[in-house]
N, C-alpha and C positions, 0 to 999 in steps of 0.2 A: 266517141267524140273525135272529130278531125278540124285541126287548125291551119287555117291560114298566114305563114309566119312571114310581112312587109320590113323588109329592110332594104334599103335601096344599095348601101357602101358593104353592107357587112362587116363585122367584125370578130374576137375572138371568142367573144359570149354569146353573140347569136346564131354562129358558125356551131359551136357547141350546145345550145338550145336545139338546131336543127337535128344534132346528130342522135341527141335521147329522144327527138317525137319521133325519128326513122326507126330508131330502136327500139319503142313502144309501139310503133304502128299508129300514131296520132299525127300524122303530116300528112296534111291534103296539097299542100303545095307550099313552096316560096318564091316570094315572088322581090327582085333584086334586079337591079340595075344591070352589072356585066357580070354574065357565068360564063366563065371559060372552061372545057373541058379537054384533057388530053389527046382527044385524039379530032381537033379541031386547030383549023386552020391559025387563030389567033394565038396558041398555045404555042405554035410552032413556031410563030413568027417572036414572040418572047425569048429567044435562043438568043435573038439581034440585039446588043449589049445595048442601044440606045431604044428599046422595047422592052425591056427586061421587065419593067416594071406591067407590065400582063400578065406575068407567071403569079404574081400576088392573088392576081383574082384567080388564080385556077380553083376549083371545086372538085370535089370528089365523083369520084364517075358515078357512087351508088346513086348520086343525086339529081341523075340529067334527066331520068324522068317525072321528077318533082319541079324542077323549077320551070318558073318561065322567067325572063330578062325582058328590057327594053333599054337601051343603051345610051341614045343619042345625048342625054343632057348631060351624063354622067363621062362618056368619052369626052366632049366637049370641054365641059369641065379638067380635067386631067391634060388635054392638049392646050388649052388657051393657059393652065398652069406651069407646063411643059414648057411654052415658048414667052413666057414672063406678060401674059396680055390682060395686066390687071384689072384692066376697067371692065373685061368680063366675068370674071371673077369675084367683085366689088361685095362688099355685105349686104346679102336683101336685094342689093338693084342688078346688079350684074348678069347678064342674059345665063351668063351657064354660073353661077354662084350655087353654092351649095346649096340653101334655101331653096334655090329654085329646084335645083334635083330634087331634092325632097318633096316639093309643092308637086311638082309634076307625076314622081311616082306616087304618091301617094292618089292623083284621082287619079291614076290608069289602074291601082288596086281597087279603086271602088267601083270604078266603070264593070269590073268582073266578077262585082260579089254576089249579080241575080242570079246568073249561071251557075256558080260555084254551091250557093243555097241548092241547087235542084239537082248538084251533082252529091249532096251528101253533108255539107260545110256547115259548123254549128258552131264557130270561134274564129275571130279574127286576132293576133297577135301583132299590135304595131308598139313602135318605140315615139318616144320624145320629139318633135318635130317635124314627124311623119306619119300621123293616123288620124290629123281630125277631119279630114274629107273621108278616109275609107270607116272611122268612127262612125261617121252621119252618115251614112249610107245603111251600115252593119243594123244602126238603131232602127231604121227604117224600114227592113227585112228580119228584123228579130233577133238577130245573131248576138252573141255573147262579145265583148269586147275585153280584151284584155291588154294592157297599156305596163309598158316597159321605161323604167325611170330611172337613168344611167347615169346622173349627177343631179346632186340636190336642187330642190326647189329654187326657184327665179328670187322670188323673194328675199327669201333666208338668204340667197349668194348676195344680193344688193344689201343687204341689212350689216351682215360682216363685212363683206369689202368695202363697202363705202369709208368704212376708219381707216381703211389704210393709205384714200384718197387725204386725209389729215396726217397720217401718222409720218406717209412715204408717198408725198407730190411729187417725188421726184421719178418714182417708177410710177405714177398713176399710166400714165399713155398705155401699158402692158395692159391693163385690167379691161381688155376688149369687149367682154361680155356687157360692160355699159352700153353700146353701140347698137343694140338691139329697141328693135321700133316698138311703141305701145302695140300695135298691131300682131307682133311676131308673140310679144308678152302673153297679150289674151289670147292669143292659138293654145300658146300653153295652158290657160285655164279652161280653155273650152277641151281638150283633149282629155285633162284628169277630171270634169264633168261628166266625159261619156262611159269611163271606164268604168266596169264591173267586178277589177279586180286590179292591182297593181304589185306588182314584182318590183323590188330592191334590192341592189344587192350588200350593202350595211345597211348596219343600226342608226348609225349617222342620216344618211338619206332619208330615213323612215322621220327619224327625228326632224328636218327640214321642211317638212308638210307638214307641221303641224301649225306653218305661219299660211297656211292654204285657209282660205274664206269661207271656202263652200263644204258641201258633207262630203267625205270622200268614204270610199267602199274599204274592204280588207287590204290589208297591204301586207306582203309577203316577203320577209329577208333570207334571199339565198343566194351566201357569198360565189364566187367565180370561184373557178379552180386552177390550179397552180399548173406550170407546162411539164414537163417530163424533168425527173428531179435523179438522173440518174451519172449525171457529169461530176466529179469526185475533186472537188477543190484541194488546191493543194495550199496548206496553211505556211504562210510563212513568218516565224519569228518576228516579233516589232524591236530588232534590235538593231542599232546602228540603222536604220533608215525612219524615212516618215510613214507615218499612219496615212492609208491611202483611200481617201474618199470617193465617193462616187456622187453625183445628181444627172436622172433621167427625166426628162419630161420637158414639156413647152416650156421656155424661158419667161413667162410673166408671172407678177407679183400674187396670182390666184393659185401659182403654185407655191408660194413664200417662201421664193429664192433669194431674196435680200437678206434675210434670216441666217440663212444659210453662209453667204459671205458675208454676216457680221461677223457671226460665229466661228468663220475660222483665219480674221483677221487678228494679227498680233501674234499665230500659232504658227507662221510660214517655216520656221525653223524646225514642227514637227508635222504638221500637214500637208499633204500633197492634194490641190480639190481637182479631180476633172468634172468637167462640163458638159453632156450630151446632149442635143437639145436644137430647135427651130429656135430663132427669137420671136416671139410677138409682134413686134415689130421693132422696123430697121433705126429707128434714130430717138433712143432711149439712152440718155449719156448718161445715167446710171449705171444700166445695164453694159454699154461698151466698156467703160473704164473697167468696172468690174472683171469683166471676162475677159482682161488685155491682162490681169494678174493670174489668171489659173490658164490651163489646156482647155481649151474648147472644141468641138468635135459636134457638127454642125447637125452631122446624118450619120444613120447606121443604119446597116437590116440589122432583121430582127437575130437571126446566130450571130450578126458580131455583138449585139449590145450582151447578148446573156456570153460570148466570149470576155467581153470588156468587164463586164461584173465580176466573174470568174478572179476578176484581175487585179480586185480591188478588196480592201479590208473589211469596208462599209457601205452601205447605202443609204445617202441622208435625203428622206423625201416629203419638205416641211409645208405640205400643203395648206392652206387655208380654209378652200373648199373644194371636196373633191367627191364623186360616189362610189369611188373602189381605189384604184390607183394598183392599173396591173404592173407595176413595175415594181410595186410592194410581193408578189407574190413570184414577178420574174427572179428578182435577187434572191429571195429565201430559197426558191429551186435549185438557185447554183449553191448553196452553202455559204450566202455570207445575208450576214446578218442586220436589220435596217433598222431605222431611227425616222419614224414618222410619229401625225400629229393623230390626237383626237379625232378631226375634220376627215379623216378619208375610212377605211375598213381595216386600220390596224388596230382598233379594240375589239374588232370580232375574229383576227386572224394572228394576232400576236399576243403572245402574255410578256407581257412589259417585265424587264430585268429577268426574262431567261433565255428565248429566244428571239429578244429583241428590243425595242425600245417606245414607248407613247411619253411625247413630251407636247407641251400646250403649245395649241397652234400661236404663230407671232412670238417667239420667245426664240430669240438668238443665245441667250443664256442656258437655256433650259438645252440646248444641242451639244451650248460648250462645256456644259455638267457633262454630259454621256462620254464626250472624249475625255475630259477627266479621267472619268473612271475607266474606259481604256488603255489610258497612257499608268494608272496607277497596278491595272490587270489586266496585262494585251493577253492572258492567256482566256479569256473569256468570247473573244472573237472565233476562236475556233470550237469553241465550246457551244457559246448561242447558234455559229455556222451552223454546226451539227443537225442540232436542235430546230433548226428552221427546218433545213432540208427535210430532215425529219417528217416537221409538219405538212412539207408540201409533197411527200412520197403520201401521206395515208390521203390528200384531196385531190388527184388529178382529175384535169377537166371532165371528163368519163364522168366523174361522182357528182357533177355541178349538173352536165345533163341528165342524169338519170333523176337526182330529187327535182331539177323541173319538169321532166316529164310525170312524174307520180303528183307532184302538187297541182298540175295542168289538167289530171285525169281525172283525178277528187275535188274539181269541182263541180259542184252544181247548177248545171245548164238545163235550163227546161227545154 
């Protein structure tokens, strides 16, 4: 079998999907937006501190003769974000919007699936928002489709969130995912129509298609895997100072960050919260006041955020809805220990009160119980630290692509 693996941005899961189909010998190609490779002229010019961000997209040299690239909507993108030029950028409408990268790569993948059929190609691999033109085309030439679903169902998201438009009007503006057109919605249902197989990586997600209309094919949970777990934290006694919190991820209410400063209002005398994080958007007076009482810290790459972990007691990450939440797996790498919800993959990668914590999504209480029991056994932070790390030395990504590549090869494609 040889797949065709469409991802226009890339990320860490499909970066590492690509590396078990190389390793298996099931990668007929990928095909992505910007590939930079080392020993290419763009790679170079990434040294340019206000370029820097190119060196992101670099790829591994074994992969320059697998991929092909097409760039122009995706640089576009990045430069009219670069130079603050939003109405290009705009949700859906905006000539280099993301949508659009996605719309766009995704027919230049089907424009090349006659060829690819006659070169050997028997699976197409695309994700969430970019497969139902290379979809309908694949069905049209026979090909097996395979469809990648990286945060829960459309549905199920509108179903919970909407309470929280009652509960917390005041952060609603955050909860951007409303903003999505009927049109963009049923791309969604026509994608998990075509597919033949769908991958998840929680139980949760799996769980969120069950509010899906139509018959849907097998569906497949295989969690992400953890980054290199081999940085040795150094625990520090909770004595004479505060308990020092962490929160990573986008600042809106789908991550259930109001939660989070309920939770550690009234504790200023023993909490310390920083804040990592984009906002959703700019003028949520919610969210500002709130984040004028903790450290806020706007941006990070990716070594300082797992430094900044490193640096901290906790990581509280009280999502609502979420299909993994790798910052759940970033933190336990460094050896400290997190406090998330039901809603994201911390009941398929945590065991609750040993290596960590599951408390019910929406419950600011249920967070300031767990500090409780910290401030009553701070010696347990270094304990569960351990114990995460632990976990995430026996799953490095390595073991994510190798069981997709085996579950990718065992199936049955005529």
């Amino acid at each position: 079998m040889k797949l065709l693996v469409s991802h226009p941005t890339l990320n860490a899961n499909s970066k590492n999907l690509v590396t078990g189909l190389l390793n298996n010998k099931l990668l007929y190609k990928l095909f992505t937006s910007v590939a930079i490779f080392p020993d290419q002229l763009l790679y170079k010019l990434g040294s340019n501190s206000k370029l820097k961000d190119l060196r992101r997209r670099n790829l591994d040299k074994a992969w320059q003769p697998y991929t092909c690239s097409k760039s122009f909507f995706e640089f576009g993108r990045l430069l009219a974000s670069k130079l603050q030029l939003r109405y290009l950028t705009r949700h859906e409408k905006g000539f280099f919007c993301i949508d659009k990268v996605y719309e766009n790569h995704e027919k230049w993948v089907a424009n090349n699936l006659a060829k690819a059929k006659k070169d050997g190609l028997s699976a197409v691999y695309g994700y969430e928002d970019g497969a139902l033109a290379t979809f309908t085309k694949a069905k049209q030439l026979g090909l097996y489709c395979v469809y990648d679903l990286p945060i829960g169902y459309w549905k199920s998201a509108r179903r919970l969130l909407e309470k929280e438009l009652d509960i917390n009007p005041e952060w609603s503006s955050t909860l951007t995912g409303f903003n999505d057109s009927v049109d963009k919605l049923n791309r969604k249902d026509q994608e998990l129509a075509l597919a033949d197989v769908i991958f998840v990586a929680s139980s949760f997600t799996k769980k969120t298609l069950q509010e899906y209309s139509g018959n849907l094919p097998e569906i497949k949970i295989i969690p992400y895997g953890f980054p290199e777990a081999n940085e040795k934290k150094v625990y520090q006694p909770l004595v004479n100072r505060k308990l020092k919190v962490l929160f990573v991820g986008g600042l809106s209410q789908r991550k259930g960050i109001s939660y989070l400063f309920e939770a550690v209002e009234g504790l200023k005398d023993k909490v310390e919260l920083t804040v990592v994080g984009h906002k959703a958007v700019t003028d949520c007076k919610a969210l500002n006041q709130a984040l004028e009482q903790h450290q806020w810290i706007p941006t990070l790459s990716h070594t300082q955020v797992l430094n900044c972990m490193r640096e901290h007691d906790v990581l509280v990450f009280p999502s609502l809805f979420e299909g993994f939440g790798l910052v759940i797996t970033e933190a336990m790498s460094q050896g400290v220990p997190v406090i998330t919800t039901e809603r994201t993959a911390g009941p398929d990668i945590i065991i609750h009160d040993t290596d960590g914590w599951i408390v019910p999504a929406g419950s600011s209480i249920a967070i300031n119980q767990v500090f409780t029991k910290i401030f009553e056994k701070p010696e347990i932070l270094e304990q569960f630290g351990l114990a995460a790390q632990s976990k995430a030395q026996s799953r490095p990504w390595s073991v994510y692509g190798q069981e997709m590549a085996e579950a990718l090869s065992s199936l049955k494609i005529l």
